[in-house]
N, C-alpha and C positions, 0 to 999 in steps of 0.2 A: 504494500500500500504506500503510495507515494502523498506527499502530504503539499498542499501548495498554499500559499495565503497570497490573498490581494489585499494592495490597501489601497485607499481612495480617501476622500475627502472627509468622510462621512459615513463609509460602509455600506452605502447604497445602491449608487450609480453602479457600483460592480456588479451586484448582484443576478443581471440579466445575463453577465455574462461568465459567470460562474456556472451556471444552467446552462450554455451552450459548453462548456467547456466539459462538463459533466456528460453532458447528451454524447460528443465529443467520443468519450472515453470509456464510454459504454459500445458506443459500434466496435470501437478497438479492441475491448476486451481487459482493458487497463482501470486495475483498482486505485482510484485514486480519492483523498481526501482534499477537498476543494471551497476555500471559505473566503468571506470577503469580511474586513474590517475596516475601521477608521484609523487615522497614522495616531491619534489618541490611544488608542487599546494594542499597539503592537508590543511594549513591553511585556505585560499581562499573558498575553497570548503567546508570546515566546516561549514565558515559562510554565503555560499551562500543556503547551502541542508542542511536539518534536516537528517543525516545521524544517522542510529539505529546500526548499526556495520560496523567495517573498519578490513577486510583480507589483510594483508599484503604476499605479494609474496616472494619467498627463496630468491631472491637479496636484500632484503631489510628489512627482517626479525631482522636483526641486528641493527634497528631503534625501534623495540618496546618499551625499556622503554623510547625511549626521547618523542615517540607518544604519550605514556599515560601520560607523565608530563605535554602535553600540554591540558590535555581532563581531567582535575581533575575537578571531579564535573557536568562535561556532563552525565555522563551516557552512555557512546559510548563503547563498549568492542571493545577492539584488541585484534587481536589473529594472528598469522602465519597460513598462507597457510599451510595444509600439503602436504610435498615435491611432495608424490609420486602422491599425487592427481593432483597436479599444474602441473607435466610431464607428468598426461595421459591423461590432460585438462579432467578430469573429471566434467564436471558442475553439474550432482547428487551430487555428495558426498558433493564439495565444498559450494550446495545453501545447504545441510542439515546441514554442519555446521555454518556457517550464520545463517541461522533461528533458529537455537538451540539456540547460544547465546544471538539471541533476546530474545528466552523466557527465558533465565535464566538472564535476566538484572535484 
């Protein structure tokens, strides 16, 4: 079970696309755990889920390096949503990149 968290503004705006990302990963046959929060609750949430990578959303993209200051030495990659994916709630594209950077950890 692969474990992925999004953050966003608010925990909201993701949520459409967590449900594509999920739908996604069900035709593949891929167990994944797949959740959206606010960049508020990603401390909390660290230490509650063994999270394996954190996509950051285009409103909040501009938190990446304070996220990685917090996550030295986890092993956790961040990385930005990319934009155009995030607006066409593409959940393919966005679980390929998730699971990418799992294997390149």
């Amino acid at each position: 079970m692969k474990t992925i968290m999004l953050v966003c503004a608010a925990g909201m705006s993701t949520s459409l696309l967590v449900t594509k990302m999920e739908k996604a990963a069900e035709i593949r046959g891929i167990e994944v755990d797949i959740f959206a929060k606010s960049a508020q609750e990603i401390d909390y949430t660290l230490e509650q889920k063994n999270v394996e990578v954190l996509l950051l959303g285009p409103q909040v993209k501009y938190m990446q390096s304070q996220i990685e200051s917090k996550l030295v030495g986890k092993n956790i990659p961040v990385a930005p949503i990319n934009m155009q994916d995030y607006g066409m709630m593409n959940g393919e594209k966005v679980l390929d990149q998730a699971l990418q950077l799992i294997d390149n950890k």
